[in-house]
C-alpha positions, 0 to 999 in steps of 0.5 A: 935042592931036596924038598923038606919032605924028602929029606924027613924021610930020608933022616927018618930018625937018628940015635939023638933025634926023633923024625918029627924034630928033623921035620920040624927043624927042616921045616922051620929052616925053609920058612926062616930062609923064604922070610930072609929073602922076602924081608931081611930086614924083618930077618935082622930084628928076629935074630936081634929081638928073639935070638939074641935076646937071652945071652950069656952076659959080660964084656967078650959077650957084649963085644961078640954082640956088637959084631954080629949085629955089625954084621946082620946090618951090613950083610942083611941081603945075603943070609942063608940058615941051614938046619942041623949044622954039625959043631966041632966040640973042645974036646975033639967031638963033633954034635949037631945043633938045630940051626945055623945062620950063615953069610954068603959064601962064608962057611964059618957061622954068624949064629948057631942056635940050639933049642935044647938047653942040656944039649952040650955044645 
């Protein structure tokens, strides 16, 4: 496993990101992961509290929310975050987002979080 400075230098700067948003994102990845395996409980309230806090609304939101808290609670020990996931779009293109929140081996994610509002995904 790369630390989370070789991997700043190594993705130094891309056409849509700057070196200091990929250190970041790395960084904050790290610290999310080492609270997820010290605390998952704390983890669950943090996706829950702050995460999830402002979402879209409506009926297939609330039933998307239900399952995913379903989730957190039953697969709270066995959370992982990666940092710059990359999504495939309806239009057939592909875009990174910031994070990720996986369960196990699952590769489908439970959350992806983008801290750009304009960002399309």
């Amino acid at each position: 496993m790369d630390s989370i400075y070789s991997t700043f230098y190594r993705n130094w700067k891309t056409e849509e990101r700057s070196a200091l948003e990929v250190f970041l994102t790395h960084a904050l990845t790290d610290l999310l992961n080492r609270i997820t395996h010290s605390n998952p409980a704390l983890v669950r309230e943090f996706v829950s509290a702050v995460l999830l806090d402002a979402r879209t609304q409506g009926k297939a939101a609330e039933i998307s929310l239900k399952k995913l808290r379903q989730r957190l609670l039953h697969e709270a020990n066995n959370l992982r975050w990666d940092p710059q996931p990359t999504v495939a779009l309806a239009d057939g293109s592909k875009r990174r987002a910031d994070l990720s929140l996986y369960s196990g081996r699952d590769p489908r994610p439970l959350l992806i979080v983008e801290a750009k509002v304009s960002a399309k995904l």
